[in-house]
C-alpha positions, 0 to 999 in steps of 0.5 A: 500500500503506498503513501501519496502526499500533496505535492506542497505536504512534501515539499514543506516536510522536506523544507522542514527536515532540511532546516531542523538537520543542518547537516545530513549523510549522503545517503540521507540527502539523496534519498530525499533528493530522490523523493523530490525528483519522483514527485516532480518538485524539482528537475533532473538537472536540479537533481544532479546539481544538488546532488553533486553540491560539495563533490570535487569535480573531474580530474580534481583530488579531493585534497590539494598536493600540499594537503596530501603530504602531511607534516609533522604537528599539523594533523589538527589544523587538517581535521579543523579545516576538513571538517569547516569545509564540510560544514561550509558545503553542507551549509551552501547545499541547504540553502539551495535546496531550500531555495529551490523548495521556497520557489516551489511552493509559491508557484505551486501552492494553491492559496496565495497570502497577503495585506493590502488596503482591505486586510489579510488577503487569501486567494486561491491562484486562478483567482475564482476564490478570494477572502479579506479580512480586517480589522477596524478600531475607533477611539473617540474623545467628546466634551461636552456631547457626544451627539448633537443637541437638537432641543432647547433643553440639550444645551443646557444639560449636564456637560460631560467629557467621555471617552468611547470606543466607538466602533470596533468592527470586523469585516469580512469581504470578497468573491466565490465561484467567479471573480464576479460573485462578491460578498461582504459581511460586517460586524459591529461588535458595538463596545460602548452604552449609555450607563442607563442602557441594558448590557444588550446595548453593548452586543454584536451585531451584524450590519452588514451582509451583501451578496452581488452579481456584478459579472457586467459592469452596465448591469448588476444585482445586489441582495441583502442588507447595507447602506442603501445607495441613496446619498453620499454623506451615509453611503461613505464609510464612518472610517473614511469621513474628513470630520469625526462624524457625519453633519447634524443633517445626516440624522434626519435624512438618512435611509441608513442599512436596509433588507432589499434587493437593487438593480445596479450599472455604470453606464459610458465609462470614461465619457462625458455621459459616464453615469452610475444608476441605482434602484432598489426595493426594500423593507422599509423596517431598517436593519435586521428587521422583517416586513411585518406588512404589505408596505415595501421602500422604493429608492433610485439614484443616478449619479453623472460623472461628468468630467469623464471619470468615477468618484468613488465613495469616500471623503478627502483626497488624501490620494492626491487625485491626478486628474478633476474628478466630479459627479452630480447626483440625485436620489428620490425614496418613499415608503410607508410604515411606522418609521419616520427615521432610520439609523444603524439601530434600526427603525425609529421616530423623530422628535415629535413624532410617535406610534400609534395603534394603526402603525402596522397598517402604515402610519406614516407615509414618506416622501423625500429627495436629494441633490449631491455634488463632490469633487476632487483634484490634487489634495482639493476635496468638496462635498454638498448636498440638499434634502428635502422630506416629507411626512404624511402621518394618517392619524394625525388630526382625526386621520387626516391623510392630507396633514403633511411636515416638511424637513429641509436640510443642507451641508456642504464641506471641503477640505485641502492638503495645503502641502500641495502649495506650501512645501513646509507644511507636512503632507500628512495634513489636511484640514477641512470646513462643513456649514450645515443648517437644518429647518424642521418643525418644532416637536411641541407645535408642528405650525413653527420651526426650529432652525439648527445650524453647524459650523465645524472646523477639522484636522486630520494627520493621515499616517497610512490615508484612512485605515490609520489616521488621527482627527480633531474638530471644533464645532459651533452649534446653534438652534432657532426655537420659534415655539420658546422665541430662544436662540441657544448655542454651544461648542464641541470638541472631538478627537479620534483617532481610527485605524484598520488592520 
């Protein structure tokens, strides 16, 4: 009965005795000599090259004619240096071997390792099989809020400086069967709650979880659940941000992660007419949730890359883009159930806004659009967007289906590496500007409004672009309250530092 190993086992058994036995008999080394020729990890001519590794060659004697005339008191000295040149072609023979068997096993091997922006990186040769895993901490330092005020009474609360780990996360990403199969799953391991919350606050969560059929770049398809396409502020990653966090605008605005399935191309590639579109069905009931009625969530985008080249998703141009690169985007979405608002924890209210009795039949019904504009150039960044939403809520004043609340919203930010004018300042630098305002009806009267505005001011000190990076940003926060004729603000400071492995 014979023994077969893989290939790759024996080679690495083989490369394993070689370096534990630095030196070894002739008959030791050519019978493993011969199990390397007989399971074809390496060639006949590697075989007599190594083989012959240490031999003297033809018409030479193994010792020089003054070696072969021994004198008087020099027997020792012989031995010593008999034995060093032993050692010496016993060392040199190692190392080719082992050489020759290091090469093998990386053409021939059949999973492939390595770290690139995405994580650890495994990935089978003919490239149908790829798996990245990463690793992602945030460590955030707040005084004296940790959120955004949005009512009177959050001015004037208690200040408290905190520390949190923010997000701590696992992600967990790549393609099977084809390079066009992709998948991609995040996990959220949530480490910080408020001191009321309940332990389960402070649990995984899973956040993330897509599949995508992307064999045509003009036609795809994505099911699952994660940040609809719908604007760019939410879509961009919290790791890839240019402030500590996302405007006062993002909180009313945002569709946030959602169970669906959306329909997905990009369109003249590298063309004036270059343009992305997106459209989506979904639940409606925010992440982790099952539909619990007939009442689904439809959103479109279609984003038009106008100077010819994409603008991927992510904030700064710490890549010092070569080329202007710009996009104008817009997005529409409506749905009806119980939810006015949505975010990582799922579906939720507004301020003023509550169930009732009738929310499983479709409370409220929403209706909201946005304008997007980015651009990038040589370390020059520049967002904007424009929300409009609005709420009809079908029990409210006898259930009247006509009563409606309108929200408006708007940002825009931008940020410079001002080391590409001025050689002193360091190239790790950038620093950034956001004036957001926020017009909303107030939560006691819905007749008046309540005008909230941000100024922020930031600095980031990028040591490997986003996956290490340090941030700092002061804010000045005001609100408008027409109902109490108040005007209150208040500063914020932030630092944090986030970092990807």
């Amino acid at each position: 009965m014979s023994l077969w190993l893989p290939r790759p086992i024996v080679v690495f058994v083989f490369l394993s005795l070689m370096l534990a036995v630095p030196a070894q008999a002739a008959a030791n080394k050519s019978d493993l000599l011969d199990v390397l020729l007989e399971n074809g990890s390496i060639s006949q001519e590697q075989y007599e090259s190594l083989a012959n590794e240490g031999a003297p060659a033809a018409g030479e004697s193994s010792q020089t004619d003054e070696d072969a005339v021994a004198t008087p008191g020099d027997d020792s000295s012989a031995d010593e240096e008999g034995e060093e040149d032993v050692a010496e072609s016993d060392k040199r023979l190692n190392e080719r071997i082992a050489d020759a068997v290091a090469k093998k096993i990386e053409e021939e091997f059949p999973i492939k390792a390595s770290y690139g922006s995405k994580g650890f990186r495994l990935e089978t040769r003919d490239g149908n099989w790829q798996t990245n895993l990463q690793w992602r901490f945030q460590f955030r330092l707040t005084h004296p809020y940790t959120g955004d005020p949005r009512q009177v009474d959050n001015f004037y609360d208690r200040d408290k400086t905190t520390l949190q780990a923010r997000r701590i996360r696992m992600k967990i990403g790549g393609h099977g069967y084809q390079p066009w199969l992709k998948y991609y799953f995040e996990v959220d391991l949530q480490p910080t709650r408020d001191a009321d919350d309940s332990s389960a606050s402070a649990s995984s969560r899973l956040i993330d979880a897509r599949l995508d059929v992307a064999k045509y770049k003009q036609f795809g398809i994505r099911v699952g659940q994660w940040k609809v396409d719908y604007n760019r502020e939410r879509v961009d990653s919290s790791g890839r941000q240019e402030f500590v966090e996302r405007s006062i605008v993002n909180r009313i605005f945002t569709i946030d992660r959602q169970v669906g399935v959306s329909l997905r191309g990009h369109l003249f590639e590298g063309t004036h007419a270059d343009m992305k579109y997106y459209a989506g069905v979904f639940t409606g009931e925010g992440r982790g949730v099952s539909n619990d009625d007939n009442n689904l969530m439809f959103v479109s985008r279609l984003q038009w890359n106008f100077l010819g080249r994409d603008l991927g998703m992510r904030q700064t141009d710490v890549e010092r883009t070569e080329k202007p690169t710009a996009s104008l985007a817009a997005g529409y979405a409506n749905s009806k159930g119980k939810c006015t608002r949505w975010s990582s924890s799922g579906c939720g209210n507004l301020d003023g806004f509550q169930r009732s009795s009738a929310a499983d039949q479709g409370q409220y019904q929403i209706h909201q659009a946005v304008q997007e504009l980015a651009y990038k150039h040589q370390g020059f960044s520049l967002q904007q967007e424009f929300h409009w939403k609005r709420i009809l809520d079908r029990n409210l004043n006898n259930g009247n289906p006509d009563h409606r609340t309108d929200f408006y919203g708007l940002y825009a930010q931008t940020g410079y590496f001002f080391n590409e004018i001025i050689e002193a300042i360091p190239e790790e630098l950038e620093l950034a500007f956001r004036y957001a305002f926020v017009r909303e009806p107030n939560k006691d009267d819905r007749q008046e409004e309540n005008f909230r505005q941000e100024y922020t001011v930031a600095a980031n000190w990028f040591f490997a672009g986003h996956n290490n990076k340090i941030t700092a940003d002061y804010s000045y926060l005001t609100l408008d309250d027409d109902v109490r004729r108040s005007n209150v603000s208040d500063h914020r400071m932030r630092l944090q530092w986030d970092i990807s492995f």
